[in-house]
N, C-alpha and C positions, 0 to 999 in steps of 0.2 A: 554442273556435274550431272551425267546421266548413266544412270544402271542402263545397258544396252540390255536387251531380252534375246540372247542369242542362245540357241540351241536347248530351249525350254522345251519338255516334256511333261508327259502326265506324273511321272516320277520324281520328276526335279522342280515340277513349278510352286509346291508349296513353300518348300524350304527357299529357294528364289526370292519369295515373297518376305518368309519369317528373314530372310537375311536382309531386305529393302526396312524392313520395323528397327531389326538391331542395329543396323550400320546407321541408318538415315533420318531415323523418325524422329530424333533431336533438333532438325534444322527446322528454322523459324516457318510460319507459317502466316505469313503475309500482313505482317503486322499484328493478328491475333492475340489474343493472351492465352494460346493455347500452340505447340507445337503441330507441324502436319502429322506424328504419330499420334499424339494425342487426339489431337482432332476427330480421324477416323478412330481410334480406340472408344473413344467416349458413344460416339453413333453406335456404334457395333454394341456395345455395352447397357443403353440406352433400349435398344432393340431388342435385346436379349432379357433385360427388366421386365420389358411390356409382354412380353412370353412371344414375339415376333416370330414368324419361320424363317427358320435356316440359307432363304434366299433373303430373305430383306436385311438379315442381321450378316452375313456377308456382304452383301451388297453396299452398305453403310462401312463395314471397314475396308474396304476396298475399291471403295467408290473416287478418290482422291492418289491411287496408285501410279495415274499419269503425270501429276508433279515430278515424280521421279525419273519414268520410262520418256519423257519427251525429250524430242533431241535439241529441244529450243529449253531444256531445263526449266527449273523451275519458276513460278509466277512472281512477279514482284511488283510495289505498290506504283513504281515508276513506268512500269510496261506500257507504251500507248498503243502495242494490239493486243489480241489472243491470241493466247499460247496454244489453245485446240487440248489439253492435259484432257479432257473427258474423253480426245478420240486416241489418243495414245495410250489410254490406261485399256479403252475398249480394244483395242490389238492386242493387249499382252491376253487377257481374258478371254477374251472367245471362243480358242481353241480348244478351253481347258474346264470353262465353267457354262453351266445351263445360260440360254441367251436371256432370261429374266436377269441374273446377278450380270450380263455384261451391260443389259439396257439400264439398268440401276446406275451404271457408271457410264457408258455412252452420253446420258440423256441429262444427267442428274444437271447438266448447264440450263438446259433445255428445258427441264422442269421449274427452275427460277424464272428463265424470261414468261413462261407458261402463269406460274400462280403471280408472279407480278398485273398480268393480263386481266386474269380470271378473280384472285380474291383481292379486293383493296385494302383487305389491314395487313396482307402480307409483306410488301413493300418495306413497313415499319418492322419485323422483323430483322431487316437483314443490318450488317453490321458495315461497318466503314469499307475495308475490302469487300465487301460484298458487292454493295455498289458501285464500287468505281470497276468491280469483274463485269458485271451487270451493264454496265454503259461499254465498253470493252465488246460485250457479246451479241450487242447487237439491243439490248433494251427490251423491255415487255414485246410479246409478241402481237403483232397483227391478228386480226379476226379467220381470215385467212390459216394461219400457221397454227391457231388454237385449234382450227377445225380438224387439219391434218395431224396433230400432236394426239388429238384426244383418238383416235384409229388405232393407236399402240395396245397390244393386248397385255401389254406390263404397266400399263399408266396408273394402278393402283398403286403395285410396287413401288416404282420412281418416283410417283410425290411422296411417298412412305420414305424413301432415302433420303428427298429432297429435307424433307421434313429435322430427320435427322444429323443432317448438315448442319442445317442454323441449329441444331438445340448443341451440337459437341464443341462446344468452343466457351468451358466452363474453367475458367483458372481454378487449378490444384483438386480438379475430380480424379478421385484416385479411380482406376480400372486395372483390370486383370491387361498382360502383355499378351502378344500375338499369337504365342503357344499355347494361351488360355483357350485359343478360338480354333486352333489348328484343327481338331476334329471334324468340326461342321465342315471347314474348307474344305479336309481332303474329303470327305461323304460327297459335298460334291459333286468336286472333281471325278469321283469317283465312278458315281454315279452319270455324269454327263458322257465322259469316255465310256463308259459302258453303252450307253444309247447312240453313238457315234458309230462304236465298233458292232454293232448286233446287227 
């Protein structure tokens, strides 16, 4: 199943969003012991603890929004390709949020083959779906692909999300729901379409 993202506006793409948490955020989350609303709510929430700004703690709940919007639907532990959900989540995003919160979800794949590369106790982090995403995406990156990755002027941010990924997938962390977070999103959004349209 996939939410199409048709005739999204600056108006209409938050609530979009708060209706992809309410309807969807139930469904399994790739064997995890955490659903994919959960998941992201837990980052977001985590982020928000550590007194995070407003682009990484969006960026962590809506970093996973392409499970939904891809038209090859959601991931699952049997898939033997990728599904690409970081570049399907970055289309719905772009249009509507500062390109730090879309590179936060663009990349946030890209960021695992990345610190796989770069840190060696990362690796051990990651959890059973994780790596079999990880062999899926291509594997740690090459020397090469590190050097090009680290150019990003969001590469703080994105390992800050990435970060946040492996920590949200805590069975029975209680968090506030998507409403809880609506403000920061539409500020924003808000704020993006304003420097879009000025």
């Amino acid at each position: 199943m996939t939410d199409k993202p048709t005739d999204l506006t600056a108006e209409n793409i938050v609530e979009f969003l708060a209706s992809i948490f309410e309807r969807r955020g139930a469904e399994e989350y790739l064997g995890e012991p955490v659903t994919i609303g959960e998941h992201m709510l837990q980052g977001a929430t985590i982020a928000e603890q550590n007194g995070q700004s407003d682009e990484i703690i969006v960026g962590a709940l809506l970093h996973d929004i392409g499970h939904f919007t891809s038209e090859f639907g959601t991931f699952t532990m049997d898939d033997v390709e990728d599904r690409h959900h970081e570049d399907a989540g970055a289309k719905v995003l772009e249009r509507f949020f500062p390109k730090v919160v879309t590179d936060c979800c663009k990349y946030h794949v890209a960021a695992k083959r990345y610190l796989c590369a770069t840190n060696p106790t990362y690796f051990e982090r990651l959890s059973e779906a994780s790596v079999h995403s990880l062999n899926l995406q291509g594997g740690p990156m090459s020397k090469q692909e590190v050097k090009e990755f680290e150019k990003n002027p969001n590469l703080k941010e994105i390992i800050a999300v990435r970060y946040l990924d492996e920590a949200g997938k805590i069975a029975g962390m209680e968090t506030p729901d998507f409403r809880h977070f609506v403000p920061r999103v539409r500020r924003l959004v808000h704020q993006h379409v304003g420097m879009v349209e000025t």
